[in-house]
N, C-alpha and C positions, 0 to 999 in steps of 0.2 A: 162795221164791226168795232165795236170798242178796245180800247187799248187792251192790251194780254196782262197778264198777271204774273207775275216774272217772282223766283226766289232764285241767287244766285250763292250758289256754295262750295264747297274744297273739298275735292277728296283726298281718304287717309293718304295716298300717294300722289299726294301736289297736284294733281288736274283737275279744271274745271268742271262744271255741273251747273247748268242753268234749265229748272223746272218752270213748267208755262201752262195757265191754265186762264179760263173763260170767267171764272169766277175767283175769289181771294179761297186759300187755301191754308191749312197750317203749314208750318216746317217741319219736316221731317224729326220723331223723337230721339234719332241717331245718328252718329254724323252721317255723311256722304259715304257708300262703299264704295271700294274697291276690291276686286276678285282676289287682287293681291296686292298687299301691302313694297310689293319690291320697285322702285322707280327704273323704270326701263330708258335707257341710256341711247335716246331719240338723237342721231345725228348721220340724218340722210347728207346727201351729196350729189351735184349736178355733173355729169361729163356731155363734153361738145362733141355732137355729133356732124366729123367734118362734112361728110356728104350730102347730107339733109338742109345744115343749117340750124339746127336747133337742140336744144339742153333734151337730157336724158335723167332721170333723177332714181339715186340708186338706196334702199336701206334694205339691206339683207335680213336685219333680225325680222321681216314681217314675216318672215317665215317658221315664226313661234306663235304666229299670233292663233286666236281658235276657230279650227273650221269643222263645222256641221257638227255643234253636239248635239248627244242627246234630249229630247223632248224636255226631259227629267233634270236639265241643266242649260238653263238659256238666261247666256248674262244678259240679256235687253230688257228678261221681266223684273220687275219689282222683288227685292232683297225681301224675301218668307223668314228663313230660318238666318238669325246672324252668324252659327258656323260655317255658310256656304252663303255668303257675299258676291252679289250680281254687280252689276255698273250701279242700276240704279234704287234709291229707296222706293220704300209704301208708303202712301200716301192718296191726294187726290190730283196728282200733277195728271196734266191731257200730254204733253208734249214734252221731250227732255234732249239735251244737249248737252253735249261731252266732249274734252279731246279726246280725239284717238290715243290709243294706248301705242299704237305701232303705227306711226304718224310715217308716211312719203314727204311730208315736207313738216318741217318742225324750226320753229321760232329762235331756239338753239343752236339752230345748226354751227357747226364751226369747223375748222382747220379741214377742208377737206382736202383728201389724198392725191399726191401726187400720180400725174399716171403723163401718158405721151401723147393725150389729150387732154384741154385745157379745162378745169375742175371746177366749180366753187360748191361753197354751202348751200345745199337745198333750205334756205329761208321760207319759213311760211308757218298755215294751217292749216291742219288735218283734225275735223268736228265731222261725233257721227249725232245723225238727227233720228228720234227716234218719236216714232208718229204716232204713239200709244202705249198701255198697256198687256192690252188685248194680243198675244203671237200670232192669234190665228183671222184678225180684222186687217185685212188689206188695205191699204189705203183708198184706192177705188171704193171699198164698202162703206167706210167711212161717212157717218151725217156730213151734211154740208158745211154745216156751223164748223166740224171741227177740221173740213180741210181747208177750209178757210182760216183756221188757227195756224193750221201747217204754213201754210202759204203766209202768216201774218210772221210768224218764228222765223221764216227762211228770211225775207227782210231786210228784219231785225236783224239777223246775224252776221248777212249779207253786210248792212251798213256798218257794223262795227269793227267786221271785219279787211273793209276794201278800207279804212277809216287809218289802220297801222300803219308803220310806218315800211317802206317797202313792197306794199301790195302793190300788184302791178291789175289782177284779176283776180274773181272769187265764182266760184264754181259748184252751185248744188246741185246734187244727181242721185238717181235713187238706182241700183239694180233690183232685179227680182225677177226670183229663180234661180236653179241649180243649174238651169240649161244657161244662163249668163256669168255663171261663178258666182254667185255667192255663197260667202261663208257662214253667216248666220240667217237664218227664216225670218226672224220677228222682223214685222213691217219697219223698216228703215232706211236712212236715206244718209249721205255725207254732202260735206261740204268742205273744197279746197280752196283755201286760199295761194296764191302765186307771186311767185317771186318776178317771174316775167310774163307776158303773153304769149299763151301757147297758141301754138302755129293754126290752129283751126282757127280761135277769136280773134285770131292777130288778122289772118285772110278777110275773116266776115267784116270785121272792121274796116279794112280798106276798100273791099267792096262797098261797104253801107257811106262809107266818107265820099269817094268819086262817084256814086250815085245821087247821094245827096247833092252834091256839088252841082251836080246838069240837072235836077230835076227838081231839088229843093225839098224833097221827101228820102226817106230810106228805099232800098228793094223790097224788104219786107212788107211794108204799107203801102207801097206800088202793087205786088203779091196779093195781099190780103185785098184789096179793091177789088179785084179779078177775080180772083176764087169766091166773092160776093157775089160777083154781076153773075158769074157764070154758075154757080149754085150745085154744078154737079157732083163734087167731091166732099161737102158741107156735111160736116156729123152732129154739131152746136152751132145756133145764130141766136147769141142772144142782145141785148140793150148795149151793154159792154165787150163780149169775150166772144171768140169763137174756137169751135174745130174742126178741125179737115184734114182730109188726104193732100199732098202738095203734091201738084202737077209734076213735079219734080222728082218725087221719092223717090231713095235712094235704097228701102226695104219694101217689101211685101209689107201692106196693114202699117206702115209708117203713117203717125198722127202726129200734127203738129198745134199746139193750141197755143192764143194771146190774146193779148187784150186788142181790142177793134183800132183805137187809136193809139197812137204810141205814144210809150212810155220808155224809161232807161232800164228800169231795174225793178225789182222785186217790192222794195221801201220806195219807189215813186205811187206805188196804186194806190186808188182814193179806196175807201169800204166799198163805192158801188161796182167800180171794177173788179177788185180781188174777191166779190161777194158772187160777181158772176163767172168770174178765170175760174172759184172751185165749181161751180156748176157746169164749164165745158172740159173741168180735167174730170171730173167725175165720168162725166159723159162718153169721155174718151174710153178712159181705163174699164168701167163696169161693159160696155160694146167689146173692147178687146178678150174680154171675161166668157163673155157670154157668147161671144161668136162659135170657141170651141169646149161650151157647156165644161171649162173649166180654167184655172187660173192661169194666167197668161205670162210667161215671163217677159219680160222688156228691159231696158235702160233707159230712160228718162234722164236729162239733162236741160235745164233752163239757163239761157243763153242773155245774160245781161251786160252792159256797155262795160269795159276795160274801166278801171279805176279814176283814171281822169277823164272820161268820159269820150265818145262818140258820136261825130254827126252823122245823123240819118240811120242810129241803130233802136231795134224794136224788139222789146222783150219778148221772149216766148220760149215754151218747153217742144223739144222734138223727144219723141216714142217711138222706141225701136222694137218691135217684138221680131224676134228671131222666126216666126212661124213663114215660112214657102207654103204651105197648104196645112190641111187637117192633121197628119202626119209626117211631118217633114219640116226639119230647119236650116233656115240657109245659115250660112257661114259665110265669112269672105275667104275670097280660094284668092286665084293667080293674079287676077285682072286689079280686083279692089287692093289686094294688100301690095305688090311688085309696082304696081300703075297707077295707083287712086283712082281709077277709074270703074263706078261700080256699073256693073253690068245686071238686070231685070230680066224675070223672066215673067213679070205679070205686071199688067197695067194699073196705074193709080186709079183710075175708074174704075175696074174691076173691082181692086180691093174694096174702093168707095161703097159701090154696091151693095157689097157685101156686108160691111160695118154698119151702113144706113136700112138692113133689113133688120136689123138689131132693134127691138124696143127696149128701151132702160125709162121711160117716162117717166112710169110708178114709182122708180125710185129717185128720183128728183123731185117730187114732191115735198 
């Protein structure tokens, strides 16, 4: 895929905006909007949580930010009338990027509050990634070509962001659904950059490093071998990417998709790989779609190496659809949230099955 097409601009309340399209595009005939011209006084904070081990990051005002308006008022479309100011302009942009207006970690942060645990500034980024125009094109609907833009955006962002000074991790993840909490429909996705490594990457990293160490490969790409030879869980095999149920899952219909050989990060993929990663995320998300003849919520998150990198770590996204059955969604209860320890009540095969009686061909095409 060739390079994107990038205009980077300010909005009336100081936050960034960086517009991304397949083709050159004009600028926008007005400045950059913003819903509201008032600068929100972004200064989250970390407290140490003694038991665990690990930071907790705290900003109360998200609790102004907007949830679930109406149809009639959805800041992720393109800015119609300029008395009612969305995030973003009109124009021919495919993809858009923004701070968060109600940022959990903010670049800013400073003086944090004293308390009887040990504090600091939640340092970072909080960017929402917004995967079109369209409110009501899902990302799974999505041409190829343009989750392949997605996927080229995330990257980009990815590297400039892990690139600050400070970043320790960077973290894009998409919700969807009101059964996962989100607060706005329009297909979108964020991306957080970190001040430290949080406890999930930190683990997979030292897994993927003492792995690497006795074997000379990651667990991941030891994984991916296996779920090759053994073909039963397999939802995508293609030249570069695949996806599959893991032997392992830790939800019902949990899919995980990557590139065949490993890579670090998002901005490591050649065009032929990220050309095929959007044809087995596609693959993924439209089967989740269509399994219950309708739209599926899930969390998505793509798991790339810690900022100064990791031996024997492999890129890839995990998909969590909340669905136990047709009707019914698991939650985590006693065992997973008290214990970490998730507890199944359906076989990764099963689900496989299931997902693999799916045809989505036609539309990979």
């Amino acid at each position: 895929m060739p390079a994107a097409f990038s205009l980077r601009l300010r909005k009336t309340d100081g936050r960034a905006l960086t517009l991304y399209a397949r083709a050159p595009f004009e600028a926008p005939a007005t400045p950059a909007p913003s819903p509201s011209s008032e600068v929100i006084d972004a200064n989250p904070h970390l407290r140490w949580h003694p038991l665990r081990g690990e930071w907790v990051t705290y900003a109360a005002y998200r609790q102004h930010r907007t949830f679930l308006p109406p149809p009639e008022w959805n800041p992720l479309a393109p800015t119609r009338d300029p008395a009612r100011p969305t995030e973003l302009p009109a124009g021919d942009w495919e993809v858009a990027v923004f701070d968060n207006r109600y940022p959990s970690l903010a670049a800013g942060a400073h003086d944090a509050p004293v308390s009887i645990v040990p504090t600091a500034p939640a340092t970072g980024a909080c960017e929402v990634v917004v995967f079109g125009q369209d409110p009501l094109e899902a990302l799974g609907a999505m041409p190829l070509a343009r989750i392949g833009l997605v996927l080229q955006v995330l990257g980009e962002r990815c590297r400039e962001l892990a690139a600050r000074p400070g970043i320790a991790w960077v973290l894009p993840f998409e919700n969807r659904g009101a059964e996962v909490g989100v607060t706005l429909h329009h297909p979108h996705g964020q991306i957080y950059a970190y001040p430290v490594v949080p406890p999930v990457a930190a683990r997979m990293a030292a897994v993927a490093r003492e792995h690497a160490l006795r074997h000379g490969r990651g667990p991941l790409t030891d994984l991916i071998g296996r779920e090759l030879a053994d073909g039963a869980r397999l939802l995508y095999r293609g030249p570069h990417a695949l996806a599959f149920v893991p032997a392992c899952a830790r939800y019902p219909y949990e899919i995980w998709v990557a590139p065949i050989e490993p890579v670090a990060s998002l901005e490591s993929l050649d065009d032929a790989q990220r050309e095929d990663l959007a044809r087995a995320l596609k693959t993924a998300l439209r089967k989740l779609d269509r399994l219950w003849d309708r739209p599926s919520p899930y969390l998505m998150a793509w798991y790339a190496a810690p900022s100064g990198g990791s031996p024997g770590w492999h890129l890839h996204a995990q998909i969590w659809p909340p669905h136990r059955s047709r009707d019914r969604l698991k939650y985590l209860a006693g065992t997973e949230l008290a214990a970490g320890l998730f507890a199944m009540d359906a076989l990764p095969e099963d689900s496989a099955r299931a997902l693999q009686a799916v045809d989505v061909s036609a539309e990979l095409a």
